[in-house]
C-alpha positions, 0 to 999 in steps of 0.5 A: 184207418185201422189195420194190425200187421205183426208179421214183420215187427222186428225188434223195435217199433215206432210210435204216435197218437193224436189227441183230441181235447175233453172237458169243458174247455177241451183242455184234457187230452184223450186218444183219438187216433195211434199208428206204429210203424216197424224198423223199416217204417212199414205200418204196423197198426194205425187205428181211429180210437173211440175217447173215453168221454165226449169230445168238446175240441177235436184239434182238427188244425192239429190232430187230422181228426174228425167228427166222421173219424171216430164214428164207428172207431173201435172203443179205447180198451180194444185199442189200448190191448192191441197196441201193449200186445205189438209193444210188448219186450220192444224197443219203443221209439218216440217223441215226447213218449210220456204223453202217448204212453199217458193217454194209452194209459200204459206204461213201459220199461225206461230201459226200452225207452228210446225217445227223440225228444231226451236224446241228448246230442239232439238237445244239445243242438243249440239252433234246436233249444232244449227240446226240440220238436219233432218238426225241426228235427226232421227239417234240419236232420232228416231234411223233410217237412211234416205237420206243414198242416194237420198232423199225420201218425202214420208220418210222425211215426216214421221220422221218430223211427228215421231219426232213431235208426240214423242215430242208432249205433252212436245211441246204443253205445251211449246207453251201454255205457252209461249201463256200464258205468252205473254198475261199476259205481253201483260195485264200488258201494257194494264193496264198501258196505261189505267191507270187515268192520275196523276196514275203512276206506280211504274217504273215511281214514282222511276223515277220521285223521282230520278230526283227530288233528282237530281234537288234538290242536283244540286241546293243545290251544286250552292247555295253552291258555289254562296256562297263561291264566295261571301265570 
């Protein structure tokens, strides 16, 4: 399994990878294997990838991946350098894409970011839990079973995309505006920063007038009592 097709990207691609376990106990993941698909689910890199250090679990059960597989697989940093040349200025669709982007040892920007497993109205989904698997969200929104058995990329890949593109006008807007709204706040403390000395805001005028009166009040309360005193 291996392949590179550029030639019709578009502007957001899908993406994920399985690992297979390193370490004593096979508790350190490792890339063993990374599929992209493109907007319409067309397989634009699927790839076996050599780990960085020897493999002591290879997750079959749930990675798909073997002994055989990996063989003669291109090595990690070829990898690596193919899949940030096909992500590059993307829109990155995924689930859990913290853990791929990890174990590709690459990162991307948040806001090109658009990951099944943060999206809000999917979490909120009560029958779902907090986060939700990629599993029980294409059985109950795309209607579809995956990793029934051993895991596949190349499937996984084109349900994160589904479910993006299913969902994708309500969480574009979403995002715009939220952006919308962080730049009016972020407008309102410029404004406030710059404003003349001796103009204070409103916030600050109400603070200001409350002391006072409390300043005020105390001093009226000890010429009181001096005067009882004397008396």
């Amino acid at each position: 399994v291996t392949g590179t097709d550029t030639s019709a990207g578009g502007p957001c691609v899908a993406v994920d990878c399985e690992m297979v376990g390193g370490g004593p106990s096979g508790s350190i993941s490792m890339l063993a294997r990374c599929s992209i698909v493109n907007h319409h689910g067309n397989v634009l890199y699927d790839s076996y990838v050599r780990p960085l250090d020897r493999v002591t679990d290879y997750r079959t059960v749930y990675s798909g991946v073997r002994p055989q597989d990996l063989k003669d697989a291109p090595d990690f940093w070829t990898v690596q350098k193919e899949v940030a040349e096909l992500i590059k200025g993307k829109i990155l669709v995924g689930h859990s894409l913290k853990h791929d982007l990890k174990a590709l040892l690459l990162s991307h920007p948040k806001r090109d970011i658009r990951d099944t497993a943060l999206y809000k109205p999917f979490r909120k989904s009560s029958s779902m839990g907090r986060t939700p698997s990629l599993k029980k969200l294409a059985t109950e929104l795309l209607h579809i079973s995956i990793q029934e058995q051993e895991h596949d990329s190349v499937v996984d890949a084109r349900a994160v995309m589904k479910l993006y593109t299913m969902n994708k006008r309500e969480w574009e807007a979403s995002l715009k505006a939220t952006t919308t709204f962080r730049k009016k706040q972020g407008s309102v403390i410029c404004k406030t920063r710059n404003q003349p000395q001796g103009v204070a805001t409103t916030a600050t005028t109400i603070r200001h007038k409350f002391y006072q009166n409390r300043e005020q009040q105390c001093r009226l309360d000890l010429r009181d009592r001096d005067t009882c005193n004397v008396t």
